[in-house]
VOBA-1610 file (N, C-alpha, C; in pm, whole numbers, padded with zeros to 5 digits, always signed):
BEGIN
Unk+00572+02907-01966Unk+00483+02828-01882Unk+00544+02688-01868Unk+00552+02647-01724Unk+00656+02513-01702Unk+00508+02418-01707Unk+00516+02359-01745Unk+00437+02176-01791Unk+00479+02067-01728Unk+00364+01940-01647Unk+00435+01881-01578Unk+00471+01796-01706Unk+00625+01743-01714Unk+00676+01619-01769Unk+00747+01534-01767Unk+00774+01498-01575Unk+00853+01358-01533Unk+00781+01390-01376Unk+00854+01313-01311Unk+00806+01298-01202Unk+00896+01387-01107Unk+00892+01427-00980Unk+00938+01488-00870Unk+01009+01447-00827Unk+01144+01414-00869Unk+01258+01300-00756Unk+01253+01332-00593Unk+01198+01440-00585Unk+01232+01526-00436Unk+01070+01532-00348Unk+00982+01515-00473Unk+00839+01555-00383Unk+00767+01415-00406Unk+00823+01340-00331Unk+00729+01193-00331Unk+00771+01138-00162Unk+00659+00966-00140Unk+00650+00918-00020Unk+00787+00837-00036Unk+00841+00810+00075Unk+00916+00744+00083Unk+00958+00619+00022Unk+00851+00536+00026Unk+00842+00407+00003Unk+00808+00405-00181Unk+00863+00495-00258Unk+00872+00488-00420Unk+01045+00527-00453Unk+01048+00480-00536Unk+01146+00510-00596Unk+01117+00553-00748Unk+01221+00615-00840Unk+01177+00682-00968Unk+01294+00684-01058Unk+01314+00594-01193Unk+01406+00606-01242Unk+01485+00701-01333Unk+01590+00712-01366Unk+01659+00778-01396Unk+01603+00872-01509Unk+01461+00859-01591Unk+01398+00943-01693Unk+01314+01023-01614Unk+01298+00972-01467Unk+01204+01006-01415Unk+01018+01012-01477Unk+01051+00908-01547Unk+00928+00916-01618Unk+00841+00742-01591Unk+00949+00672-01463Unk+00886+00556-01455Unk+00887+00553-01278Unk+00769+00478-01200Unk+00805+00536-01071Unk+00742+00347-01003Unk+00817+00325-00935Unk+00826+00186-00848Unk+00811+00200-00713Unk+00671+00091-00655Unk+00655+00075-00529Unk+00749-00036-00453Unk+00833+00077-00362Unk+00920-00074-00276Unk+00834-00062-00160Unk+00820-00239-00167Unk+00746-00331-00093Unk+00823-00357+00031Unk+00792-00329+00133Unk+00859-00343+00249Unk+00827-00419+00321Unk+00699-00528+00277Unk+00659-00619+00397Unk+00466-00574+00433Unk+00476-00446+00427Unk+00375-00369+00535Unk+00277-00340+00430Unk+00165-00434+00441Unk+00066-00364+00339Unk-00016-00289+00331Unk-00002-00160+00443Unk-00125-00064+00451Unk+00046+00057+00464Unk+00150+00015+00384Unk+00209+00200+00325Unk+00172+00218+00193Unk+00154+00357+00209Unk+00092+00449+00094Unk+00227+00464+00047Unk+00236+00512-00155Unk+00328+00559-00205Unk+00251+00661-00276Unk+00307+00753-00270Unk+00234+00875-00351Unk+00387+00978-00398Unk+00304+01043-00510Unk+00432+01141-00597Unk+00357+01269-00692Unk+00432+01351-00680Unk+00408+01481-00724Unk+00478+01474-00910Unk+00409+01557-00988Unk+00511+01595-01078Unk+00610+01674-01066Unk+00700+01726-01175Unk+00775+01833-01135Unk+00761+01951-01163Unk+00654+01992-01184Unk+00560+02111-01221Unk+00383+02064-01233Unk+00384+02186-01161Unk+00183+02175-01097Unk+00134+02192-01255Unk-00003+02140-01247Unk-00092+02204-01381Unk-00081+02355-01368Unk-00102+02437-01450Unk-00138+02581-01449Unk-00249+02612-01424Unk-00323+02659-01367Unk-00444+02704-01301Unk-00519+02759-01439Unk-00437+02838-01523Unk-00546+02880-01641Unk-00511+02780-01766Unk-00455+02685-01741Unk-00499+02529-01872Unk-00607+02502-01825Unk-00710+02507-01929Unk-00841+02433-01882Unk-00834+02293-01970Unk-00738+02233-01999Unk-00763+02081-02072Unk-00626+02024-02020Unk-00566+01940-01971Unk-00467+01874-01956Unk-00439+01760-01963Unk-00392+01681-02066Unk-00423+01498-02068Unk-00293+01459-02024Unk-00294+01343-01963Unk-00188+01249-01921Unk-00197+01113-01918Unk-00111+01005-01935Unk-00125+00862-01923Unk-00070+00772-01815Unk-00146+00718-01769Unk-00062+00585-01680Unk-00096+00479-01704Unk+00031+00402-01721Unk+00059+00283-01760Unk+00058+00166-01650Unk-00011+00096-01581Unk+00001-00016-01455Unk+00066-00080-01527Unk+00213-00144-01476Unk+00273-00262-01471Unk+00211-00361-01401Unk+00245-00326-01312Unk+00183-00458-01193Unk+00086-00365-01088Unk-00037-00457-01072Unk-00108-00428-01020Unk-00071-00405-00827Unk+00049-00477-00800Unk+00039-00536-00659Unk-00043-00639-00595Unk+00020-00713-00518Unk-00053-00818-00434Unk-00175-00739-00326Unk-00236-00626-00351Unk-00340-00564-00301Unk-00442-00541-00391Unk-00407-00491-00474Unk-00431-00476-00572Unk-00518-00314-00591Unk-00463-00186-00506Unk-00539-00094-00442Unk-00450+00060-00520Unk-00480+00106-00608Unk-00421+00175-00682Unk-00501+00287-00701Unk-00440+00442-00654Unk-00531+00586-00708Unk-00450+00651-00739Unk-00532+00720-00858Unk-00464+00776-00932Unk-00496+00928-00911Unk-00472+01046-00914Unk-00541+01175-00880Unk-00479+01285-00904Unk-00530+01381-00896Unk-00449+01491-00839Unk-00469+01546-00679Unk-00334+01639-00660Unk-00338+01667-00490Unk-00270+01853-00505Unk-00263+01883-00388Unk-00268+01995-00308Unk-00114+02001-00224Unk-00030+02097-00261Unk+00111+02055-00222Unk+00109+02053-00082Unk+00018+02079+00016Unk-00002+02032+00132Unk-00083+01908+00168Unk-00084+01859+00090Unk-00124+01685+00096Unk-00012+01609+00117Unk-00015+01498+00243Unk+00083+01417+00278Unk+00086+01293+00196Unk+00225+01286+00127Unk+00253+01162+00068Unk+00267+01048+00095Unk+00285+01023+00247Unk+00311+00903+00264Unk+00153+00875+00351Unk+00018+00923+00308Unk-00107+00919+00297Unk-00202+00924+00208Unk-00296+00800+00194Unk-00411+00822+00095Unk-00459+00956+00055Unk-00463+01005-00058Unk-00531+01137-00058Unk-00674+01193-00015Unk-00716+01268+00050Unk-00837+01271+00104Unk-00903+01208+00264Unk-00764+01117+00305Unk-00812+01093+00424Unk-00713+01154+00514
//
């Protein structure tokens, strides 16, 4: 059974980048303050784990200060708020 435990170098929005542990992930700021950054792990939860814990750590909040955290649907667009 694969477990998520870094991030998706391949299944994220454009506007992130993810370092080399893949376990740390950075919003580049382009100017434009209504782009979304969003990112996948590199393995989904398993449908039959019924408990799964994880942590996130905010560095910096951003000069917005507009941060969600969630889970998504591999047909959910990344470079979009989830749910809208």
């Amino acid at each position: 059974m694969d477990l998520p435990t870094a991030w998706n170098l391949d299944d994220k929005s454009t506007y992130l980048s993810v370092d080399s542990s893949g376990l740390r992930v950075n919003y580049e700021d382009l100017g434009k303050s209504s782009e979304i950054g969003a990112i996948r792990a590199n393995h989904p939860i398993p449908p039959h784990c019924k408990l799964f814990y994880f942590e996130v750590d905010i560095i910096d909040e951003g000069k917005n200060k507009i941060i969600g955290i969630g889970f998504c649907e591999k047909e959910v667009d990344l470079n979009r708020m989830a749910g809208n």
